[in-house]
Biopython code that builds the backbone (N, CA, C, O; Angstrom):
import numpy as np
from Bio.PDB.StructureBuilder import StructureBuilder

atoms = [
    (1, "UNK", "N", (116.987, -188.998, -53.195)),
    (1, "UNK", "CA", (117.656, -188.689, -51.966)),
    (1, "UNK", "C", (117.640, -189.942, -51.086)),
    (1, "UNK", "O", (116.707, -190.744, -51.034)),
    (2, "UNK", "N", (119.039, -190.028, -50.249)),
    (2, "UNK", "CA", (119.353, -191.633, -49.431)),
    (2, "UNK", "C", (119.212, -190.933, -48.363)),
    (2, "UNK", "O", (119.908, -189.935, -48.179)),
    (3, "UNK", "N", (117.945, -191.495, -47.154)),
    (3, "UNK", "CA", (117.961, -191.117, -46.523)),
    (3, "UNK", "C", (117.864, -192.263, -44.904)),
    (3, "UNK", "O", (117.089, -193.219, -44.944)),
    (4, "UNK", "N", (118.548, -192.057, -43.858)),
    (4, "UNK", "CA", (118.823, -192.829, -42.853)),
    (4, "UNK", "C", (118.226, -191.811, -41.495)),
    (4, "UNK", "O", (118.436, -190.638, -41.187)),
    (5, "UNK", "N", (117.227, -193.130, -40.772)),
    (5, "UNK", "CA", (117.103, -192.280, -39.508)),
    (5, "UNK", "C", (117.750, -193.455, -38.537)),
    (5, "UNK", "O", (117.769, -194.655, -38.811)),
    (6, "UNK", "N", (118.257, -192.860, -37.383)),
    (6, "UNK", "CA", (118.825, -193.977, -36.297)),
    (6, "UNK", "C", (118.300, -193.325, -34.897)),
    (6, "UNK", "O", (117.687, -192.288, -34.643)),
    (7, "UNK", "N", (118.701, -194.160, -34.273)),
    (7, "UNK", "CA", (118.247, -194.408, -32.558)),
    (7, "UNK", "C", (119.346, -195.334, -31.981)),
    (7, "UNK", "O", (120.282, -195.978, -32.454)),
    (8, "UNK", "N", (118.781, -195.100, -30.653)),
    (8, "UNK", "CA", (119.988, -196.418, -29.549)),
    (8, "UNK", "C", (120.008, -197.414, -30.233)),
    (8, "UNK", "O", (121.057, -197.947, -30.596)),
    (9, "UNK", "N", (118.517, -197.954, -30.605)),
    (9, "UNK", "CA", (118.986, -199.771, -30.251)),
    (9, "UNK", "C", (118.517, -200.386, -32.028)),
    (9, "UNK", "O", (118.682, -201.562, -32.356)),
    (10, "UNK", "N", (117.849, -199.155, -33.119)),
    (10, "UNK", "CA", (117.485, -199.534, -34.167)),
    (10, "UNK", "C", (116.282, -199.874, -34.740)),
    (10, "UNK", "O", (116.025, -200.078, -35.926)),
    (11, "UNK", "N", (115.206, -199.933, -33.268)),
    (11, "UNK", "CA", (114.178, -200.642, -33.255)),
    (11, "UNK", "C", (113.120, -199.258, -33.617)),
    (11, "UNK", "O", (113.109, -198.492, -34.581)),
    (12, "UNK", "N", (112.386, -199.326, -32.557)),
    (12, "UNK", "CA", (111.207, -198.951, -32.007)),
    (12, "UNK", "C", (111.392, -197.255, -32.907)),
    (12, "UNK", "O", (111.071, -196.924, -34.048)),
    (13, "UNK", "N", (112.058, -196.466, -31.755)),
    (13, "UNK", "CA", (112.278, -195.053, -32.140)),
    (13, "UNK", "C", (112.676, -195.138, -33.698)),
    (13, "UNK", "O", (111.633, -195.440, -34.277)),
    (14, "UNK", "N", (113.443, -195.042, -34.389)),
    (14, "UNK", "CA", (113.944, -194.929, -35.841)),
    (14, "UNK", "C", (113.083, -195.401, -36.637)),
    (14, "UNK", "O", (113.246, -194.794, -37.696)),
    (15, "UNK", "N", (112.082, -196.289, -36.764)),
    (15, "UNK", "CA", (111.372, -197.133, -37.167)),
    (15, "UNK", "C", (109.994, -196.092, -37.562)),
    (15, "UNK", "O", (109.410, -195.867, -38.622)),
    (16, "UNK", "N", (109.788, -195.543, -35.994)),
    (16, "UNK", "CA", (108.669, -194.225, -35.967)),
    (16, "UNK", "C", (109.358, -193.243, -36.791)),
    (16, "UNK", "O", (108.923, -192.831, -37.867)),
    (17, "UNK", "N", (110.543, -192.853, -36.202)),
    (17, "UNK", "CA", (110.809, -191.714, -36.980)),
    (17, "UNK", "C", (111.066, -191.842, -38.800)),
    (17, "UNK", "O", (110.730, -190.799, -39.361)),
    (18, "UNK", "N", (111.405, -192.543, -39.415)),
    (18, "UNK", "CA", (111.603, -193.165, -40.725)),
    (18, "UNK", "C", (109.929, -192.823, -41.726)),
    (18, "UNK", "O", (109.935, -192.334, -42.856)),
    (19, "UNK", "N", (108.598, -193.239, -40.933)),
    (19, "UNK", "CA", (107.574, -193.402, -41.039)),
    (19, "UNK", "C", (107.347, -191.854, -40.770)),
    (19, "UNK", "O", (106.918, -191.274, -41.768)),
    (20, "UNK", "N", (107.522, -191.097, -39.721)),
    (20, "UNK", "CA", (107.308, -189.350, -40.028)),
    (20, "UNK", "C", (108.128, -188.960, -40.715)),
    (20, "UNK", "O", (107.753, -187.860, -41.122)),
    (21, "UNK", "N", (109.296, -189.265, -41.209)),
    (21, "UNK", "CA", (110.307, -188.346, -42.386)),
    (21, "UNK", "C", (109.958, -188.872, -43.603)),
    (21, "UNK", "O", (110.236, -188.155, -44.565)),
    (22, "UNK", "N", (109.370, -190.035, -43.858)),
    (22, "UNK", "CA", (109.218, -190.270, -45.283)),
    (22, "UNK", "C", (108.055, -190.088, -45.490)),
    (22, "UNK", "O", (107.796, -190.358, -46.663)),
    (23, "UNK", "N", (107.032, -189.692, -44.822)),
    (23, "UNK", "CA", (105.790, -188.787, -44.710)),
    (23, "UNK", "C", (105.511, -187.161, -44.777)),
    (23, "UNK", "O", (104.418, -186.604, -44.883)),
    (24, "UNK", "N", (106.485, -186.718, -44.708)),
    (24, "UNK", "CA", (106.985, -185.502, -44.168)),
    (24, "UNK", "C", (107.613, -184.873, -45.301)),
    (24, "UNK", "O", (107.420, -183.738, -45.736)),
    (25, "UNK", "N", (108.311, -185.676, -45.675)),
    (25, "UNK", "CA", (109.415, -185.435, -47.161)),
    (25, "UNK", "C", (108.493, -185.486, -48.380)),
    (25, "UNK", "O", (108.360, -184.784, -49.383)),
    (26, "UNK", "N", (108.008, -186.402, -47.984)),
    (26, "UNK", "CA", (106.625, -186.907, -49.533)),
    (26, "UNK", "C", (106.085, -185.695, -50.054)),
    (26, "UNK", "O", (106.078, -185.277, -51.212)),
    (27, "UNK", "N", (105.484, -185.035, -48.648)),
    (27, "UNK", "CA", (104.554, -184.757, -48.548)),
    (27, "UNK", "C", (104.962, -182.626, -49.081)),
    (27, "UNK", "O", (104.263, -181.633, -49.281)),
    (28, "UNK", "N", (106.254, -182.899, -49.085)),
    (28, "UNK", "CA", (107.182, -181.415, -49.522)),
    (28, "UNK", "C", (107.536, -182.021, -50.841)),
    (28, "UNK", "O", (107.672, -181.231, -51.774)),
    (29, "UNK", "N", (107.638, -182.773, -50.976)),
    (29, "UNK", "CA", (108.300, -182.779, -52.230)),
    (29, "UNK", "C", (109.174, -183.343, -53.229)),
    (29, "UNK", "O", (109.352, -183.277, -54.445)),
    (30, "UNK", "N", (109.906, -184.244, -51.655)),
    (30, "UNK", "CA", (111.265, -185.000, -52.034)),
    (30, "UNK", "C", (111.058, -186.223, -52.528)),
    (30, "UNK", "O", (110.165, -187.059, -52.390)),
    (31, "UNK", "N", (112.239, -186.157, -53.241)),
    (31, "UNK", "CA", (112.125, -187.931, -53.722)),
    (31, "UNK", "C", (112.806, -189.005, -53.212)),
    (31, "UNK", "O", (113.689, -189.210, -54.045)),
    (32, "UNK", "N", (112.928, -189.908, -52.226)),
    (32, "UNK", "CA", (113.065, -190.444, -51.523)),
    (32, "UNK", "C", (113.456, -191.872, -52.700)),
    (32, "UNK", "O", (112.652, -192.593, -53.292)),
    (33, "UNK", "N", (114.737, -191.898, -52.725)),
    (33, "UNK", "CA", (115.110, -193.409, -53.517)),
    (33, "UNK", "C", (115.199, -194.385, -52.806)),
    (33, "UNK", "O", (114.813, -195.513, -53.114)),
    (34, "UNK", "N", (115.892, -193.955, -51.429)),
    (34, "UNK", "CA", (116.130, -195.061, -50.162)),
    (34, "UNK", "C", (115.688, -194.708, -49.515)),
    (34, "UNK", "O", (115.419, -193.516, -49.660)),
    (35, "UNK", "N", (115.183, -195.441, -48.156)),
    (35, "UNK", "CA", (115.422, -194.710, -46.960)),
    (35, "UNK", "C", (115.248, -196.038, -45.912)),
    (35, "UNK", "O", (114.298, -196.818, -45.985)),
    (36, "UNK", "N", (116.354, -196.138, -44.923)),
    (36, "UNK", "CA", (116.336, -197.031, -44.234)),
    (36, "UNK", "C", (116.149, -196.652, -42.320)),
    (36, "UNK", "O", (115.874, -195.548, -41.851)),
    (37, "UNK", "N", (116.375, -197.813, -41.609)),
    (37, "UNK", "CA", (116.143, -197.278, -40.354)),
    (37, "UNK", "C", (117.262, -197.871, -39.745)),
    (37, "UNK", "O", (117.920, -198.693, -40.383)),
    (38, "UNK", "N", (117.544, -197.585, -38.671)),
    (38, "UNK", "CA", (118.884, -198.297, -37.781)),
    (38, "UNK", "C", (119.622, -198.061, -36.343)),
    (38, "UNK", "O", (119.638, -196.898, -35.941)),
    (39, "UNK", "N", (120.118, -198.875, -35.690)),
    (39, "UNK", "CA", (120.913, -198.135, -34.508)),
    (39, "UNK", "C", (121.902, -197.169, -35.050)),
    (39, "UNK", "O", (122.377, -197.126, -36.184)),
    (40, "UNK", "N", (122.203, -196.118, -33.647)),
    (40, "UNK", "CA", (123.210, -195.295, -34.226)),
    (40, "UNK", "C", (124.851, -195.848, -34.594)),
    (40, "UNK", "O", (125.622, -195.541, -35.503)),
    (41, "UNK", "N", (124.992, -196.981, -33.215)),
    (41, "UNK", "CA", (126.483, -197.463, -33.476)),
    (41, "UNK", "C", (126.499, -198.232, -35.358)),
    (41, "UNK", "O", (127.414, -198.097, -36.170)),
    (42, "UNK", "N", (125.103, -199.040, -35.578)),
    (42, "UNK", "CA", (125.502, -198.896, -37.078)),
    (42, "UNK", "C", (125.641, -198.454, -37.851)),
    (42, "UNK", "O", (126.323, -198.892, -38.777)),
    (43, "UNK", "N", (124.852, -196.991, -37.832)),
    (43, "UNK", "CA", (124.549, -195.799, -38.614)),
    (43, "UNK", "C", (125.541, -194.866, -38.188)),
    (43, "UNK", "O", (125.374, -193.683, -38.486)),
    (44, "UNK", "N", (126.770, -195.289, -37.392)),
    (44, "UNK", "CA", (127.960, -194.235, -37.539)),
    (44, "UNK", "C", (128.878, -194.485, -38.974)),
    (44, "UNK", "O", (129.465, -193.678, -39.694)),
    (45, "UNK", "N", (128.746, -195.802, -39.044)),
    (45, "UNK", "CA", (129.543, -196.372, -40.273)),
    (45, "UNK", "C", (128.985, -196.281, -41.318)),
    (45, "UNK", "O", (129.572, -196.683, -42.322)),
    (46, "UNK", "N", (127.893, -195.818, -41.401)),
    (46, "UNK", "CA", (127.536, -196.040, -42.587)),
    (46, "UNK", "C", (126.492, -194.819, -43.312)),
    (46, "UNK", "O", (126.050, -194.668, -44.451)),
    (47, "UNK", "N", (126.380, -194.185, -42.246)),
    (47, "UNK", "CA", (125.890, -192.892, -42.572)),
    (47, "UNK", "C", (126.538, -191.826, -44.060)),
    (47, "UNK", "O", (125.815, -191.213, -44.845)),
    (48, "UNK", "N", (127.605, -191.863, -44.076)),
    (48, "UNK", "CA", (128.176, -191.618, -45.046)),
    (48, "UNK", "C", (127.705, -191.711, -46.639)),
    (48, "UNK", "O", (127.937, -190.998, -47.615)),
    (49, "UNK", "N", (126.901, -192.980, -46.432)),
    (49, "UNK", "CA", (126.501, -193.509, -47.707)),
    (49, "UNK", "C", (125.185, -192.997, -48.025)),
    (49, "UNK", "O", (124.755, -193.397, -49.107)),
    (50, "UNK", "N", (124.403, -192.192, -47.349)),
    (50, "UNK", "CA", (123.177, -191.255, -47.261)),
    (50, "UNK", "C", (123.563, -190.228, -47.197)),
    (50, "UNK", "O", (124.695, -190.173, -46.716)),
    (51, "UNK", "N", (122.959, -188.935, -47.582)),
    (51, "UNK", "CA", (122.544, -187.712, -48.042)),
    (51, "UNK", "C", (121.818, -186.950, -46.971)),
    (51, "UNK", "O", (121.894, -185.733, -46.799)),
    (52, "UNK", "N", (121.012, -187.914, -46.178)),
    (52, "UNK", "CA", (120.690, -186.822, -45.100)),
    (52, "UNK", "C", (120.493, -188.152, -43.587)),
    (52, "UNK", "O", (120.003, -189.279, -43.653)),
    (53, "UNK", "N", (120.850, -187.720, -42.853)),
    (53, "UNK", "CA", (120.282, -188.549, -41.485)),
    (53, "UNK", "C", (119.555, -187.846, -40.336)),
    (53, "UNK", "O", (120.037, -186.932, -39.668)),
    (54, "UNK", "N", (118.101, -188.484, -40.156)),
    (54, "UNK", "CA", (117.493, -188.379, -39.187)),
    (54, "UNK", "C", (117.891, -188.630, -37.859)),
    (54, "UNK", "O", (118.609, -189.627, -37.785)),
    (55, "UNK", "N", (117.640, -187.984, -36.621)),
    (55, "UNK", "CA", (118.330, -189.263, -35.291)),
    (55, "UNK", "C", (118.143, -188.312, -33.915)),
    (55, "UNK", "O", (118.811, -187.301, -33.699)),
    (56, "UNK", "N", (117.433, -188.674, -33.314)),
    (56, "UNK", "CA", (117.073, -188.262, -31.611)),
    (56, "UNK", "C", (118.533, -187.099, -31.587)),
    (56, "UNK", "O", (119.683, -187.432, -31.875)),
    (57, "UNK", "N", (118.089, -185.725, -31.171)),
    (57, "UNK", "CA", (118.951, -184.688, -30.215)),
    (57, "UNK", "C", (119.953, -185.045, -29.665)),
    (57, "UNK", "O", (120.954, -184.362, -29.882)),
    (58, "UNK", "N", (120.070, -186.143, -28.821)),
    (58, "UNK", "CA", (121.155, -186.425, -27.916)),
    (58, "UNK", "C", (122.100, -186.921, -28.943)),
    (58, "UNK", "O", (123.219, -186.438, -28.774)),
    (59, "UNK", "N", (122.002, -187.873, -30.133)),
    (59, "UNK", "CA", (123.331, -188.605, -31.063)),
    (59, "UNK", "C", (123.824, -187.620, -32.170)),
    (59, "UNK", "O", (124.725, -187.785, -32.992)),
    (60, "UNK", "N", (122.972, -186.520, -31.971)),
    (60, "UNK", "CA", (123.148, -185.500, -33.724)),
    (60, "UNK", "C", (124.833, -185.501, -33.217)),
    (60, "UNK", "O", (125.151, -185.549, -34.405)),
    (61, "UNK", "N", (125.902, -185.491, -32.650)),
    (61, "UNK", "CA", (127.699, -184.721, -32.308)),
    (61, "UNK", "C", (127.447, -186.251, -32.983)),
    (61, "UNK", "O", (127.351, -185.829, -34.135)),
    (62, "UNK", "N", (127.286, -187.560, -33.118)),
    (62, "UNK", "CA", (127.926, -188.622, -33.498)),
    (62, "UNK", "C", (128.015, -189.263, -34.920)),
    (62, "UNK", "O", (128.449, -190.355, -35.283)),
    (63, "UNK", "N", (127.338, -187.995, -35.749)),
    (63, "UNK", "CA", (127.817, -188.137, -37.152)),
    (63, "UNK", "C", (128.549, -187.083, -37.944)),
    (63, "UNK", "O", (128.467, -186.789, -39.136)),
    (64, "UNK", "N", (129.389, -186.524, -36.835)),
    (64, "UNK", "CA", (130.129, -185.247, -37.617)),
    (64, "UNK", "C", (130.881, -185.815, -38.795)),
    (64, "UNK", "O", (131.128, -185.148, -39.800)),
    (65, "UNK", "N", (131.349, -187.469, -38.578)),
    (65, "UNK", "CA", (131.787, -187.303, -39.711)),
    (65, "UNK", "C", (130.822, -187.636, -41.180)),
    (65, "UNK", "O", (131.322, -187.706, -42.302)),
    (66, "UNK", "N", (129.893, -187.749, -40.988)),
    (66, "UNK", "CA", (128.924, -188.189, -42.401)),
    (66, "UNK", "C", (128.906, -186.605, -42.785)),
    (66, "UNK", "O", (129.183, -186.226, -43.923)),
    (67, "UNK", "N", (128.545, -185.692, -41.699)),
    (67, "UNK", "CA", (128.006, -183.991, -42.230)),
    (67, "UNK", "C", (129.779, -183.547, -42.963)),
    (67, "UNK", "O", (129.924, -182.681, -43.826)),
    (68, "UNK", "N", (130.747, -184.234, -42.464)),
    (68, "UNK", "CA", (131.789, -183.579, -42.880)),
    (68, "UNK", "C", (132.191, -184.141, -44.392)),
    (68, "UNK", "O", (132.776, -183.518, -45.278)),
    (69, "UNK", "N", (131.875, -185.021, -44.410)),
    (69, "UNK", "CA", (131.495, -186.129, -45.937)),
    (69, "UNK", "C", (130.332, -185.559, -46.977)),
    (69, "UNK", "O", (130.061, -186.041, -48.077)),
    (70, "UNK", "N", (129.837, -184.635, -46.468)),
    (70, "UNK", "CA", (128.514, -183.512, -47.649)),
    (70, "UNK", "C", (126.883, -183.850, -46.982)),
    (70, "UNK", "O", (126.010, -183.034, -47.277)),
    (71, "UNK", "N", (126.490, -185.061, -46.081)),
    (71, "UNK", "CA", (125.527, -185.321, -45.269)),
    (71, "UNK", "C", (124.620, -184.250, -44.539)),
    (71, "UNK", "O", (125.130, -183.557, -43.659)),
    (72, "UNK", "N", (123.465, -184.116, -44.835)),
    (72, "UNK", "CA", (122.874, -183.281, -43.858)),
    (72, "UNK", "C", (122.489, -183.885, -42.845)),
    (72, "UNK", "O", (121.442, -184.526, -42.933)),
    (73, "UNK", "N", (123.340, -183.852, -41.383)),
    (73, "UNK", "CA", (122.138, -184.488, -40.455)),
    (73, "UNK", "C", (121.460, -183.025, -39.121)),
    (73, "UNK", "O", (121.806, -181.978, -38.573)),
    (74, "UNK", "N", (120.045, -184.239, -39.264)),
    (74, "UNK", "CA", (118.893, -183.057, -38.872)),
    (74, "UNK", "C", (118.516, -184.145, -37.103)),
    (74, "UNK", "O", (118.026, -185.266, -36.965)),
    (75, "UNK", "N", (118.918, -183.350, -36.292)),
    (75, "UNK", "CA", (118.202, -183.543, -35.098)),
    (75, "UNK", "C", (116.725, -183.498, -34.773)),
    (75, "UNK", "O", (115.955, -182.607, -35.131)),
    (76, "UNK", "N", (116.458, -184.434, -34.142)),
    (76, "UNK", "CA", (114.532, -184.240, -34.287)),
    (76, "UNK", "C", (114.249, -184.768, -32.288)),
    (76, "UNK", "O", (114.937, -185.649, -31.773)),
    (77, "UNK", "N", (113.296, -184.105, -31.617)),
    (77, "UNK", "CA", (113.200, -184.479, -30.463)),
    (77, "UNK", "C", (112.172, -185.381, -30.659)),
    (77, "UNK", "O", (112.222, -186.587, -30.418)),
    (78, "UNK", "N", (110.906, -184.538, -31.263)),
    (78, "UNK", "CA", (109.555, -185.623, -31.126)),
    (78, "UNK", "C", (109.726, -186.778, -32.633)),
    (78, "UNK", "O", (109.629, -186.552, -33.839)),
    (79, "UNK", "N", (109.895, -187.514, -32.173)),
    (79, "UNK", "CA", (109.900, -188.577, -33.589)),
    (79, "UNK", "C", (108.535, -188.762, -34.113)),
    (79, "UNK", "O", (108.311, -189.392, -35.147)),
    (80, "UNK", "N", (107.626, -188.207, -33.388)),
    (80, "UNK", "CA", (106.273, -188.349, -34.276)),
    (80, "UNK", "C", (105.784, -187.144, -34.445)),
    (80, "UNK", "O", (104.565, -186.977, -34.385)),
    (81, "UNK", "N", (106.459, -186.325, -34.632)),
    (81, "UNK", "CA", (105.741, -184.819, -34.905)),
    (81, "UNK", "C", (105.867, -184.878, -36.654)),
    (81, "UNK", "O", (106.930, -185.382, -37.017)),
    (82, "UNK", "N", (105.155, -184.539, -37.525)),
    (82, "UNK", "CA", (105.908, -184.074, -38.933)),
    (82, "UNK", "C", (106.037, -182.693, -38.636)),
    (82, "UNK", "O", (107.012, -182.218, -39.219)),
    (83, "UNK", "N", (105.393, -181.841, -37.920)),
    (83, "UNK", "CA", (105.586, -180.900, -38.000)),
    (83, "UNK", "C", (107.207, -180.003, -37.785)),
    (83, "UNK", "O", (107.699, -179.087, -38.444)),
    (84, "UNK", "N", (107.662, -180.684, -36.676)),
    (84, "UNK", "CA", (108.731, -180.438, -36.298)),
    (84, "UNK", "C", (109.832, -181.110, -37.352)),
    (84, "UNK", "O", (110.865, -180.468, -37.543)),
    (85, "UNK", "N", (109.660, -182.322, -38.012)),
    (85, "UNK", "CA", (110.515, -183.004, -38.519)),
    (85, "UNK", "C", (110.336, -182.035, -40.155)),
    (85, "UNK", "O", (111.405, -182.006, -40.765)),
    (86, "UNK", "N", (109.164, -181.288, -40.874)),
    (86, "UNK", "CA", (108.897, -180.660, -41.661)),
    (86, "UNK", "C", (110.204, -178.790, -41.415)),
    (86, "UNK", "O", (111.117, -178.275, -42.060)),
    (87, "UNK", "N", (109.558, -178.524, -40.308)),
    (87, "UNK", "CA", (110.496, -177.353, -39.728)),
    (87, "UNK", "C", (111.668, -177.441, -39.863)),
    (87, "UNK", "O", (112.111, -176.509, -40.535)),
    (88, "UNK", "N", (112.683, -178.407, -39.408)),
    (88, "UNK", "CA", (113.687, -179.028, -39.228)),
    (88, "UNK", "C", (114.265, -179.053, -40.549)),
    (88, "UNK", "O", (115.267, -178.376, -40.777)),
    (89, "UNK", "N", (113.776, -179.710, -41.373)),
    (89, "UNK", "CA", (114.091, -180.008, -42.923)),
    (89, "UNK", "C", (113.960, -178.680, -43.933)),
    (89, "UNK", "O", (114.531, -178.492, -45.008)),
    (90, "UNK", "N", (112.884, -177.706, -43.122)),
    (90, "UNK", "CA", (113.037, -176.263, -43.713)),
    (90, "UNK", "C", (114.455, -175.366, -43.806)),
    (90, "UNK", "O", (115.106, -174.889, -44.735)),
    (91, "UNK", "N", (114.570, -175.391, -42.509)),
    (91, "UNK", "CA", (115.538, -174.717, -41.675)),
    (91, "UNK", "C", (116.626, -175.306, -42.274)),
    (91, "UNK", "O", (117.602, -174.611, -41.994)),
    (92, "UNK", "N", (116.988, -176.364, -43.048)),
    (92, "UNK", "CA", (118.365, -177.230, -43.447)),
    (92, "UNK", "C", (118.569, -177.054, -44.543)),
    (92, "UNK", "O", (117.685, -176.428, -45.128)),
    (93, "UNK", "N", (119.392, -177.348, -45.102)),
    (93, "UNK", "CA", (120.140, -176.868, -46.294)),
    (93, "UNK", "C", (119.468, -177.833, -47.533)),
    (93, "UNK", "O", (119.863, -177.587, -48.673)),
    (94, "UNK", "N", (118.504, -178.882, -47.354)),
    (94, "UNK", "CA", (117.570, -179.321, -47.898)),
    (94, "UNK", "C", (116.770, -178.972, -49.179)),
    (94, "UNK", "O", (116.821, -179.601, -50.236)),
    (95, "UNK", "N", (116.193, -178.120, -48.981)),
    (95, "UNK", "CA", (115.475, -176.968, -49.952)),
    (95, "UNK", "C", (116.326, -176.967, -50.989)),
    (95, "UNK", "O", (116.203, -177.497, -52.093)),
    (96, "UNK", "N", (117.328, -176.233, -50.473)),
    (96, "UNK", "CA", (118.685, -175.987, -52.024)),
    (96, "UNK", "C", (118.877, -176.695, -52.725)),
    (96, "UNK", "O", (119.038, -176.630, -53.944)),
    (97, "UNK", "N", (118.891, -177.872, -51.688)),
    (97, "UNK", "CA", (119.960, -178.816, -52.883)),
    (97, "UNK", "C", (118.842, -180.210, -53.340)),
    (97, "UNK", "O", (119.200, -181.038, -54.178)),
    (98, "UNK", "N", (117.852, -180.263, -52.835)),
    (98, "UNK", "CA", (116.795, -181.184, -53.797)),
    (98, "UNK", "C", (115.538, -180.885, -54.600)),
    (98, "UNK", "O", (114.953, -181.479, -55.506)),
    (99, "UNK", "N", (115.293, -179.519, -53.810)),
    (99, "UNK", "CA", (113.945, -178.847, -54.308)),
    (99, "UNK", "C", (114.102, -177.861, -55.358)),
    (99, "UNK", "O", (113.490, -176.793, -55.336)),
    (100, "UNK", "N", (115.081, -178.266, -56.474)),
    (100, "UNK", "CA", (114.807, -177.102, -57.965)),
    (100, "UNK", "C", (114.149, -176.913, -58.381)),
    (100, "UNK", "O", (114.218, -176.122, -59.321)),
]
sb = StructureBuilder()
sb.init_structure("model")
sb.init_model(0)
sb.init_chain("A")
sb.init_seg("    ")
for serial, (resi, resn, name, xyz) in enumerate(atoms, 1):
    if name == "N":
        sb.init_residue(resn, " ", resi, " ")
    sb.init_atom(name, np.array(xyz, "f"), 0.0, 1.0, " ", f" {name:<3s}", serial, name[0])
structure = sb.get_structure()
């Protein structure tokens, strides 16, 4: 699974959050082939090319088109919770389609 988390500026936030989803994912089950970190204005373009995207509440409307391309993207508030980022990934269509 290709997986992308983003933020405003690419740095700081995505960086954390990348480090709780690929902790989080491990830790359920997934197999993680990629997984990168990034701003969102880059990760609009290119989101597409991942399978699921991570990314702060406020940007989740700015990848309708990756989710409309087969993409799961999962809104997360606390970027350092796994718990929430674990919930999140429950609740998503996730399960189905990597966990046979």
């Amino acid at each position: 699974m290709k997986v992308l988390t983003a933020c405003a500026n690419g740095s700081g936030t995505s960086l954390m959050l990348m480090r709780t989803v690929k902790k989080t994912l491990e830790s359920k089950g997934y197999k993680i082939t990629q997984i990168d970190h990034t701003s969102v204005s880059e990760a609009k373009g290119t989101a597409r090319n991942y399978d699921v995207v991570f990314t702060s509440l406020p940007f989740v409307k700015m990848f309708k088109d990756a989710q409309d391309r087969g993409a799961t993207v999962i809104g997360i508030k606390n970027v350092m919770s796994a718990k929430e980022v674990g919930d999140a990934v429950d609740a998503s269509e996730l399960p189905a389609k990597y966990l046979k």
